[in-house]
C-alpha positions as CSV (number, residue, x, y, z in Angstrom):
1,X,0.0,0.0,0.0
2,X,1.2,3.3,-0.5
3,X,-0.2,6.9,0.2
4,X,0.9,10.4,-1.5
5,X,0.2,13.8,-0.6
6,X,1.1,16.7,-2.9
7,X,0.9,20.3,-1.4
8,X,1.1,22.9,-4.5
9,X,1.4,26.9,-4.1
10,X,1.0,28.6,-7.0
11,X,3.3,31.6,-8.0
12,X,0.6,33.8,-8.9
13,X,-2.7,34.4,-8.3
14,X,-5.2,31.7,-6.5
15,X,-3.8,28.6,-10.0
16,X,-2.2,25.6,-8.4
17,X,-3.1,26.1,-4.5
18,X,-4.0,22.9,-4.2
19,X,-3.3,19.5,-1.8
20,X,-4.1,15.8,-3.8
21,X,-4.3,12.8,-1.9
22,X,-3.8,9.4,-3.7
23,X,-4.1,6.1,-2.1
24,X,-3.4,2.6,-3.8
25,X,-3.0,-0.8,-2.2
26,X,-2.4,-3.8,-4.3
27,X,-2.2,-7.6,-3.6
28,X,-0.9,-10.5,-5.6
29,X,-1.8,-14.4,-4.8
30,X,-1.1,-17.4,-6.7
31,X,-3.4,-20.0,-5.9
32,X,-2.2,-22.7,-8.5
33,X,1.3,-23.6,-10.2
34,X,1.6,-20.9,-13.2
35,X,-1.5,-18.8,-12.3
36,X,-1.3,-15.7,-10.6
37,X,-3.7,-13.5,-9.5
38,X,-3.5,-9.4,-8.8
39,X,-5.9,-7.4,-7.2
40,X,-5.0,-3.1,-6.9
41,X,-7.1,-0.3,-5.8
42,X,-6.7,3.6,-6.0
43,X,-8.8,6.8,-4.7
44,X,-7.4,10.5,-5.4
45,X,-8.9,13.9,-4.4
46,X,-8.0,17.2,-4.8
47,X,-8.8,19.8,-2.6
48,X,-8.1,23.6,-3.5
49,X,-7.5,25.3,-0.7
50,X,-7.2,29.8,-0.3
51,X,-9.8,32.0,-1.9
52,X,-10.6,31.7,-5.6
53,X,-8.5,28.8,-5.6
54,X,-8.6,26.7,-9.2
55,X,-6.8,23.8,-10.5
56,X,-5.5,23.3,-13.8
57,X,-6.8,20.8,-15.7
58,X,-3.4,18.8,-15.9
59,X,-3.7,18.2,-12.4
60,X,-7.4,16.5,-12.1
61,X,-7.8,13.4,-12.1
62,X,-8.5,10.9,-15.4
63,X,-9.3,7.6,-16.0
64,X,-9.2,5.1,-19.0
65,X,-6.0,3.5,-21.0
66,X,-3.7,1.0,-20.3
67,X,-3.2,2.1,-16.8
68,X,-6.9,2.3,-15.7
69,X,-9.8,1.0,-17.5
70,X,-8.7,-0.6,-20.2
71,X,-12.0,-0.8,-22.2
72,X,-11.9,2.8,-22.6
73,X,-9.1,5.2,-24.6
74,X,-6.8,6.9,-22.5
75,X,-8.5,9.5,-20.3
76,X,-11.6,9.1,-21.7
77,X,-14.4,6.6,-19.4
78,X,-15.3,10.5,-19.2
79,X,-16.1,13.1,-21.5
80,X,-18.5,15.8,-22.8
81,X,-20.6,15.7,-25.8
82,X,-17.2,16.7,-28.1
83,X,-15.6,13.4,-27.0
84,X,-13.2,15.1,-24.9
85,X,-11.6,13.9,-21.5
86,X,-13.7,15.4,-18.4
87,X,-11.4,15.5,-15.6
88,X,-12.5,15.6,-11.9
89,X,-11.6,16.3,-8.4
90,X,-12.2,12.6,-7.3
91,X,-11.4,9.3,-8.7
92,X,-11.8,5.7,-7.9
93,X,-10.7,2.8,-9.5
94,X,-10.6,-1.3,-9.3
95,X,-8.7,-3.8,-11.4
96,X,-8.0,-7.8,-10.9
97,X,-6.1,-9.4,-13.0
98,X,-5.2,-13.2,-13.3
99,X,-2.0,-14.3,-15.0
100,X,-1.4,-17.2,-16.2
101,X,2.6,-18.7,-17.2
102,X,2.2,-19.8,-20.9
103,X,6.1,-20.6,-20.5
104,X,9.1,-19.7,-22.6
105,X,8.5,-16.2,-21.8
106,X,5.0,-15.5,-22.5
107,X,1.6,-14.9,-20.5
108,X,-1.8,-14.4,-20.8
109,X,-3.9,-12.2,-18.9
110,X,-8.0,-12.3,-18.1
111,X,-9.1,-8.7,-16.6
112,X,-12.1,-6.5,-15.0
113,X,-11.2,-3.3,-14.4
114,X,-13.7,-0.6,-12.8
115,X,-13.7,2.8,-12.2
116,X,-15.2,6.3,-11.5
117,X,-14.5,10.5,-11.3
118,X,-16.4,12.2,-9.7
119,X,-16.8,16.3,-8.7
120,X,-16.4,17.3,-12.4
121,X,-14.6,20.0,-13.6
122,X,-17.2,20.6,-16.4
123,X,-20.3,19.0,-17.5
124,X,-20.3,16.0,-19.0
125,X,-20.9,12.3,-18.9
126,X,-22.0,10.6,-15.5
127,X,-20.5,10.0,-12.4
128,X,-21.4,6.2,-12.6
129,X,-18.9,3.3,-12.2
130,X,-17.6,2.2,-15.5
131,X,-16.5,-0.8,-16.3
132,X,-14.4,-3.4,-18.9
133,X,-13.2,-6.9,-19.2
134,X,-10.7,-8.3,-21.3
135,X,-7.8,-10.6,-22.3
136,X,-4.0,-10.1,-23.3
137,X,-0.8,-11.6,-24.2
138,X,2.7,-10.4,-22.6
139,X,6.2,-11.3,-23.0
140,X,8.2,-10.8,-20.3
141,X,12.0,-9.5,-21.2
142,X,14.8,-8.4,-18.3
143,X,13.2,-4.9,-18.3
144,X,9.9,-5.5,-18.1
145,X,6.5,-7.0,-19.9
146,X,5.5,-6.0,-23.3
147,X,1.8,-6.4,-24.3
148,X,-1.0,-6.5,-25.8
149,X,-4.3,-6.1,-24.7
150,X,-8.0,-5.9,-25.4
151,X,-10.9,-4.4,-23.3
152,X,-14.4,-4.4,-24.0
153,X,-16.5,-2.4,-22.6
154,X,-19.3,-3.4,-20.0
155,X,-21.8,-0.7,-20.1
156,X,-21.5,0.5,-23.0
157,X,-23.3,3.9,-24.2
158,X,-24.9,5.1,-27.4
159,X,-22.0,5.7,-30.2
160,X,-19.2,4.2,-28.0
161,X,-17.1,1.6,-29.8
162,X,-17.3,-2.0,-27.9
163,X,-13.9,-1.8,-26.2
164,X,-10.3,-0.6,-26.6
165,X,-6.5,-2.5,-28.0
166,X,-3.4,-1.0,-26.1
167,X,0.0,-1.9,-26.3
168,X,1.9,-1.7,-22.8
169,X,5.7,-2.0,-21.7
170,X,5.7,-3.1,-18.3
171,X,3.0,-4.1,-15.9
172,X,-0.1,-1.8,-14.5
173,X,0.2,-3.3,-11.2
């Protein structure tokens, strides 16, 4: 488990006076020869803090992509009627994950991942879990895994595509 705390002054002006709070705890089990399974959970918020205090956009919070909720393209499990990324002050997010030794190298990888942002910055979207499933293959090199993966999406809205590919280098979790 791990906890951060950020403390931010802006230079100027009431931009960046901010504290974020991130929390993640993760878990790993193998149950069977070859088969491993990993469990992680995060919550962030961001509290402005002085009068007429605003945060930047870059520092809200975002979820979707390889790192989150991998049904969705990065950033976006959120967004306004444009199709872009709605960030918020307040996120939540669960994956598990179970890995299972192919040998000489290689892995597979069954996933749910759920997640949520909440206190908008903007309109757009719903503050409602979202959620994915998938599967993916990795290789696993000296530095790190290399993968790909595919997520499809569980709730899926009007217009939305059914899921999401993304290539990673290294593990989520």
């Amino acid at each position: 488990a791990s906890l951060f705390v950020d403390l931010s002054r802006g230079w100027q002006g009431a931009m960046d006076n901010f504290i974020k709070y991130r929390l993640e705890a993760r878990y790993y089990r193998t149950p069977a020869e070859r088969l491993t399974l990993a469990l992680r959970g995060k919550y962030g918020f961001i509290n402005p803090y002085g009068t007429g205090s605003v945060i930047p956009d870059d520092q809200l919070f975002y979820l979707g992509g390889t790192s989150s909720v991998r049904g969705y393209d990065e950033n976006l499990l959120r967004f306004d009627a444009e199709g872009t990324a709605v960030g918020g002050r307040e996120s939540l997010l669960g994956n598990i994950e179970a890995r299972y030794d192919l040998g000489m190298n290689f892995e597979t990888a069954a996933f749910y991942d759920i997640g949520s942002v909440r206190k908008l910055a903007g309109a757009g979207g719903s503050t409602d879990f979202r959620s994915s499933a998938g599967l993916g293959l990795r290789y696993i090199t000296p530095i790190g895994a290399v993968g790909l993966l595919y997520g499809w999406k569980l709730d899926r809205l009007d217009g939305e595509n059914p899921g999401s590919i993304h290539f990673s280098i290294g593990y989520i979790f």
